[in-house]
Each structure stands twice: as structure tokens, then as C-alpha cells.
PAPA-688328 format. One record per residue (C-alpha): residue number from 1; residue in three letters; x, y, z. Coordinates in steps of 0.001 Angstrom, whole numbers, plus 500000, padded with zeros to 6 digits. Layout:
N
+-----+------+--------+--------+--------+
: seq : type :     c1 :     c2 :     c3 :
+-----+------+--------+--------+--------+
: NUM :  ALA :      X :      Y :      Z :
...
+-----+------+--------+--------+--------+
! end
This chain:
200
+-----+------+--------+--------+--------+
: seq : type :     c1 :     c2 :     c3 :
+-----+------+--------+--------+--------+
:   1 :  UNK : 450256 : 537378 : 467891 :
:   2 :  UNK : 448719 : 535055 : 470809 :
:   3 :  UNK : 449579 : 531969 : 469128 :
:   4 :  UNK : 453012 : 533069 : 468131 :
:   5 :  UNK : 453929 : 533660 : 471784 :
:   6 :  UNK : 452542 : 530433 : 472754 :
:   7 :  UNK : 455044 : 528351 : 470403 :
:   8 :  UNK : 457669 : 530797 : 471844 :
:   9 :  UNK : 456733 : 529587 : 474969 :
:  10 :  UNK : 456278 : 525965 : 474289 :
:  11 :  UNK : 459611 : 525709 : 472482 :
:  12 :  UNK : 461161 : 527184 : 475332 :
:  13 :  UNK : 460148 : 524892 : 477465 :
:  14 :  UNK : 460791 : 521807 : 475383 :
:  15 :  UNK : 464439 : 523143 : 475346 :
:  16 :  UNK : 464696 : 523340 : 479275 :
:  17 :  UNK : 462699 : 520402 : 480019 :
:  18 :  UNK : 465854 : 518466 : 477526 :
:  19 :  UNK : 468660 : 520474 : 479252 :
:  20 :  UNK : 467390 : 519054 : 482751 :
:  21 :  UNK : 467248 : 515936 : 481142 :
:  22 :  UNK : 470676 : 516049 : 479617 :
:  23 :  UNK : 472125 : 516948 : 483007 :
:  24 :  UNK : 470386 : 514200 : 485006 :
:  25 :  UNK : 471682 : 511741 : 482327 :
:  26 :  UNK : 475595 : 513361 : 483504 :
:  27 :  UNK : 477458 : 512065 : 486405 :
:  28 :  UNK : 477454 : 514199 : 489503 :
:  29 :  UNK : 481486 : 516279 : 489439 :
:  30 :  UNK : 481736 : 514814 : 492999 :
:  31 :  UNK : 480907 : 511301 : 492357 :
:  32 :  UNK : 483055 : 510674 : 489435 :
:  33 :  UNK : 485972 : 512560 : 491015 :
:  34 :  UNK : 485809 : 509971 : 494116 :
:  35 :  UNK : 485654 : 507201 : 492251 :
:  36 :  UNK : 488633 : 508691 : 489957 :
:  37 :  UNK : 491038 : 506323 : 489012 :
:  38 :  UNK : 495247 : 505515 : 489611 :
:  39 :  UNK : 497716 : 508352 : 487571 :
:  40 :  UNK : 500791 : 509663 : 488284 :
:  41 :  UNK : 503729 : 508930 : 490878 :
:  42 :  UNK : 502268 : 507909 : 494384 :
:  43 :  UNK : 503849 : 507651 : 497734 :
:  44 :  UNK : 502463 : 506032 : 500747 :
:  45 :  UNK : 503493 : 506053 : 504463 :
:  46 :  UNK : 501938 : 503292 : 507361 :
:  47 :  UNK : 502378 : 501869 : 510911 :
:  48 :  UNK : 501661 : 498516 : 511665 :
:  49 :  UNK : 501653 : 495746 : 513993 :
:  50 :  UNK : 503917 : 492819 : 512979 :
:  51 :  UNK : 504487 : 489000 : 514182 :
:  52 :  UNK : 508204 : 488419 : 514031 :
:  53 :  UNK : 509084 : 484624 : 513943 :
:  54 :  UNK : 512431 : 482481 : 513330 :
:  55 :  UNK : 513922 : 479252 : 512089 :
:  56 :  UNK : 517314 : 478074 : 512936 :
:  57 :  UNK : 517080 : 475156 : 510615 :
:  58 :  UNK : 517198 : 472696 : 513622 :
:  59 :  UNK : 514377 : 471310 : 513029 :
:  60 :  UNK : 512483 : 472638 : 515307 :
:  61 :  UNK : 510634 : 474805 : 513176 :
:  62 :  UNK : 509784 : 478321 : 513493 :
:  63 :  UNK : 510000 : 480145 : 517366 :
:  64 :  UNK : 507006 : 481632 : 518516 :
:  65 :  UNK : 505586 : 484950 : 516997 :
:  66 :  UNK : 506843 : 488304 : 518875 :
:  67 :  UNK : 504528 : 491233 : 518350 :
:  68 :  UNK : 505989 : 494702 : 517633 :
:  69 :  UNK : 505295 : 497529 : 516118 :
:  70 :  UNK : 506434 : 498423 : 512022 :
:  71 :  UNK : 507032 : 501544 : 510066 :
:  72 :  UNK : 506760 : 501184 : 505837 :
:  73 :  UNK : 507340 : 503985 : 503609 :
:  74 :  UNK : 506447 : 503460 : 499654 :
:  75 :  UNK : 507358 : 505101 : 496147 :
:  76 :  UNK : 506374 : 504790 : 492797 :
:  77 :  UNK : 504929 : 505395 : 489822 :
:  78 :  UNK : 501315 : 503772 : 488301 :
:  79 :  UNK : 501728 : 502091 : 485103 :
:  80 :  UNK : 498208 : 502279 : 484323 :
:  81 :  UNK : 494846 : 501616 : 486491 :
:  82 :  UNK : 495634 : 498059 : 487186 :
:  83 :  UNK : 499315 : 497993 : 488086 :
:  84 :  UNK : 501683 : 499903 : 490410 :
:  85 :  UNK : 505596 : 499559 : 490589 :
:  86 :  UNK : 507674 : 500998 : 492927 :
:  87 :  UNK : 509965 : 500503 : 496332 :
:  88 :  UNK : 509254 : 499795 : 499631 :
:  89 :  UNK : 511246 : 499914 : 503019 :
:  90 :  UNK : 509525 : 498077 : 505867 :
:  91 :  UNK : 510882 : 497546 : 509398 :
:  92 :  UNK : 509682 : 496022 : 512549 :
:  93 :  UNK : 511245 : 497199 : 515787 :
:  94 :  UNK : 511844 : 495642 : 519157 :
:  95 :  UNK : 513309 : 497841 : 521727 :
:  96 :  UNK : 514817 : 495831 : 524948 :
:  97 :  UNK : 516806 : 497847 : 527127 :
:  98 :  UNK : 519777 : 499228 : 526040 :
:  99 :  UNK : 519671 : 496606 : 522926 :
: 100 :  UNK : 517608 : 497717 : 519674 :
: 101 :  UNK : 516522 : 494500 : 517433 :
: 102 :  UNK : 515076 : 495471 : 513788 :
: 103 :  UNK : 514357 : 493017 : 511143 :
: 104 :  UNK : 514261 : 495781 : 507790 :
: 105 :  UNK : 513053 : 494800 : 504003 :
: 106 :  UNK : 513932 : 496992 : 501022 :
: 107 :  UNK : 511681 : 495784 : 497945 :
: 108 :  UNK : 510756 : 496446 : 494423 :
: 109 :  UNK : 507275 : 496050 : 494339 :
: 110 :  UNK : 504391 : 495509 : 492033 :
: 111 :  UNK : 500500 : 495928 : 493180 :
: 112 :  UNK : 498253 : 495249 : 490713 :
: 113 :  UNK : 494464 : 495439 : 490576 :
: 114 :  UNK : 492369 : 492743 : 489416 :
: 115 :  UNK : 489314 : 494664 : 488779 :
: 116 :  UNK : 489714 : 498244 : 487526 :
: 117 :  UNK : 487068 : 499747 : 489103 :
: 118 :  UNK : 487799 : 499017 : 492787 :
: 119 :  UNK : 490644 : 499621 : 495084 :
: 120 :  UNK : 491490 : 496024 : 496309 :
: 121 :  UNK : 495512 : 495260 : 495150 :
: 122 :  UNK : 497836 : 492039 : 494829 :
: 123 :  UNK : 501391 : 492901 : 495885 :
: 124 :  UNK : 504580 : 491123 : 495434 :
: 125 :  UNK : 507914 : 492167 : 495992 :
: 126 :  UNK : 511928 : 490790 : 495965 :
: 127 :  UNK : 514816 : 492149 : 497460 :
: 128 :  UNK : 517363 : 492510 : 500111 :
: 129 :  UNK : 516669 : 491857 : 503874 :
: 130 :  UNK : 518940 : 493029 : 507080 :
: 131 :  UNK : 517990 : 491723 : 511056 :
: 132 :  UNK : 520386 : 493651 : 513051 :
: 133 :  UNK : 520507 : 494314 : 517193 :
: 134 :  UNK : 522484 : 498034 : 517897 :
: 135 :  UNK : 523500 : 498840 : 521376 :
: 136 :  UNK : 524195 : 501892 : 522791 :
: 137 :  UNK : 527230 : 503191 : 522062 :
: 138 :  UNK : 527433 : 502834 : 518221 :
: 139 :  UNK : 527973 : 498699 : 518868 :
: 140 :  UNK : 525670 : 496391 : 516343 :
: 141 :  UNK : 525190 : 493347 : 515035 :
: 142 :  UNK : 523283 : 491481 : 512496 :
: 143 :  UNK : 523092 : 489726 : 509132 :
: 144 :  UNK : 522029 : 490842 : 505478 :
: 145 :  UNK : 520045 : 488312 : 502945 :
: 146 :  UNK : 517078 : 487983 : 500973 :
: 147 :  UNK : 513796 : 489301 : 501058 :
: 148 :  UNK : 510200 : 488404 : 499478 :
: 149 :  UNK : 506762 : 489483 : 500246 :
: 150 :  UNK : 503515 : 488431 : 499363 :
: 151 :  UNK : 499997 : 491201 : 500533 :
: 152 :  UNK : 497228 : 492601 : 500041 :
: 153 :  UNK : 495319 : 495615 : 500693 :
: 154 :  UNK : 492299 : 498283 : 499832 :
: 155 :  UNK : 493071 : 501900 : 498417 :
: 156 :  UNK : 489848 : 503904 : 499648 :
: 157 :  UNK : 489722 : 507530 : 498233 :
: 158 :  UNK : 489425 : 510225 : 500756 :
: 159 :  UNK : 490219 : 512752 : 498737 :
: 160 :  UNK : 491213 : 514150 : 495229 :
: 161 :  UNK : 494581 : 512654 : 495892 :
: 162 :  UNK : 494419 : 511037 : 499179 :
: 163 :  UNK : 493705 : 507508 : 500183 :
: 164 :  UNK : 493155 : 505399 : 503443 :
: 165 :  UNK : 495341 : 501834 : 502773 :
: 166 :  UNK : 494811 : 499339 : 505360 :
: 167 :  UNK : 497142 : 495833 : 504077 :
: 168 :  UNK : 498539 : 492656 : 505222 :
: 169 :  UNK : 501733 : 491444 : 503871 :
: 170 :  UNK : 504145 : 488154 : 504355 :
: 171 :  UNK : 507801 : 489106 : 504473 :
: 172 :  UNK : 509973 : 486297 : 504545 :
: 173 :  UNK : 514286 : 486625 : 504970 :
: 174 :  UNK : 516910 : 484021 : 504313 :
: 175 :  UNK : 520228 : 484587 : 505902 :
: 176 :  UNK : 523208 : 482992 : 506283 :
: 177 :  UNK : 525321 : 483766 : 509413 :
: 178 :  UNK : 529049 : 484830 : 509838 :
: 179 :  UNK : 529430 : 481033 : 511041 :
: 180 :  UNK : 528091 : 479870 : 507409 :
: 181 :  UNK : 524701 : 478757 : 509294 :
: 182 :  UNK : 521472 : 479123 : 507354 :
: 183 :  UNK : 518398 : 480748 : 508727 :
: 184 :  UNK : 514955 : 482312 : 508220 :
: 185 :  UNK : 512921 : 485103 : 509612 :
: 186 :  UNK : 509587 : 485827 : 508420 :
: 187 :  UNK : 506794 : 488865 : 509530 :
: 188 :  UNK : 502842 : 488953 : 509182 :
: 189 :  UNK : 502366 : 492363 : 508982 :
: 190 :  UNK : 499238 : 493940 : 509621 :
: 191 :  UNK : 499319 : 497994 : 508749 :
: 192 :  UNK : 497313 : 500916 : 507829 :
: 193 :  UNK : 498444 : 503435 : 506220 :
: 194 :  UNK : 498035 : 506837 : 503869 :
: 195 :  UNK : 498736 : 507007 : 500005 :
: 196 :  UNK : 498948 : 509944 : 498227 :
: 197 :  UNK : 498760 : 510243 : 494714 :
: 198 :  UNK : 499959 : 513064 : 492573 :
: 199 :  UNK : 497192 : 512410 : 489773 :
: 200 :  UNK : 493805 : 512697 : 490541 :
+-----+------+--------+--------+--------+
! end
């Protein structure tokens, strides 16, 4: 009866000592939730600080750069863990008096992810651009072109679907005035921002 119990008791603990074995061998519920990866639609809202600069075409090449603040608002979907499409609005504002200058980009964008396991991104994006100065009143002027933009940024995961984004992008705008004059604008944008993901 003695030895009977102990092989009981020594095949119970051969059992436990594999269970606690098995489990150590598992990744942590935490851990593999943050590191997660990109599902689902996504949406991402930032403020930035952006370098507005000019080029009449006079040859005097592009003005100096005038710091103000931006705004960017983003939607999409995710294609799979290495690419992102969607559209972006971006504007940088420059409040004078009574006068209200904006230089505003409305993209399709792609960001996509060289390595899948980290949250740096590539983005790109084309489409149209509008500088325009409103007064008070309802009075306004301004010009509608082309837009491009070239960035970069870092997802970090702050949550099960939340993310911190800090990014620099290049917009550049080509216009051509009521007067058949051509001209560029272009903005070095540098932002932070929160993404939110509907797919953990």
C-alpha cells in the first residue's frame, strides 16, 4: 500500500512539475497583447509644430521658414501588418490680426512598415493642396494645387488599441495663381499625435 501511494505521489508531481514547465515555455497575456500587431480600421489625431516656407519662382529661392502651429486628423484601414492606407487632412495656421493664413493638405496616404515587428512607418501621400488668408467678415483669398508628402514616424502601443505617434513629414504644394504665375509652398512638420486602432 506504501509503495503504491508513493508512485501516486511521484506521478503527481512529475505532472505539475511539466505543467509549470509548459506555462513558463508560454508568453506572458500582457506581453504578447502589447506587442500585438496592426488590424482593423485606425484613426489618428495630432498637433504639431510646422516650418512654412515659399518660392515665387524668382529665383530667389525659398523665403525664410515661419513657425506655426498644425492640426492633422487621419483615417484608414490596415491592409495587413506592414502597410496602412488611408486619408489625411493637415493644416498649419498663422493667425495675424484680423487676417487668418492656412496652408491645408488633403492626402491619400500609404505607411508601410519595413520590419513587422516594430512600430517605425514610411509614409507617402498625393493630393490636393489649398493656401488661403480669410478676413473677418466672410472675405478670403487663396489658391488650390497640388500636394505631396514624404514622413516618418513610430506607433508605440499604450494600450490594447491605443498608440502614442510622434512623426515628421515634408509637404510640398505647387500652385499656380489667378495671374497664371507659378509657385511653391512647402512645410516640415514636426507632430505628435494619438492613433487608435479598432483591432487589437
Amino acid at each position: 500500500m506504501g509503495t503504491l501511494w508513493r508512485g501516486a505521489l511521484i506521478a503527481a508531481t512529475l505532472a505539475l512539475l511539466g505543467h509549470d514547465s509548459m506555462a513558463a515555455q508560454r508568453t506572458p497575456r500582457g506581453l504578447s497583447e502589447a506587442r500585438g500587431g496592426r488590424a482593423g480600421f485606425w484613426g489618428g489625431f495630432a498637433l504639431g509644430a510646422g516650418a512654412e516656407s515659399f518660392d515665387l519662382r524668382d529665383g530667389a529661392g525659398y523665403s525664410g521658414e515661419l513657425y506655426r502651429p498644425t492640426v492633422s486628423l487621419r483615417l484608414g484601414g490596415t491592409v495587413s501588418r506592414q502597410l496602412r492606407l488611408g486619408g489625411e487632412i493637415l493644416t498649419w495656421i498663422n493667425e495675424e490680426g484680423d487676417a487668418l493664413e492656412s496652408l491645408t493638405s488633403a492626402l491619400f496616404i500609404a505607411q508601410v512598415y519595413p520590419a513587422r515587428a516594430t512600430g517605425f512607418y514610411l509614409k507617402g501621400g498625393l493630393g490636393l493642396g489649398r493656401n488661403a488668408v480669410d478676413f473677418e467678415g466672410g472675405i478670403g483669398v487663396g489658391d488650390t494645387g497640388f500636394a505631396g508628402l514624404l514622413g516618418a514616424g513610430w506607433e508605440l502601443r499604450v494600450g490594447r488599441h491605443l498608440y502614442l505617434n510622434p512623426a515628421v513629414d515634408l509637404v510640398a504644394h505647387r500652385y499656380t495663381a489667378r495671374g497664371g504665375e507659378r509657385y511653391r509652398e512647402r512645410l516640415l512638420n514636426l507632430g505628435l499625435g494619438v492613433l487608435f486602432q479598432s483591432r487589437p
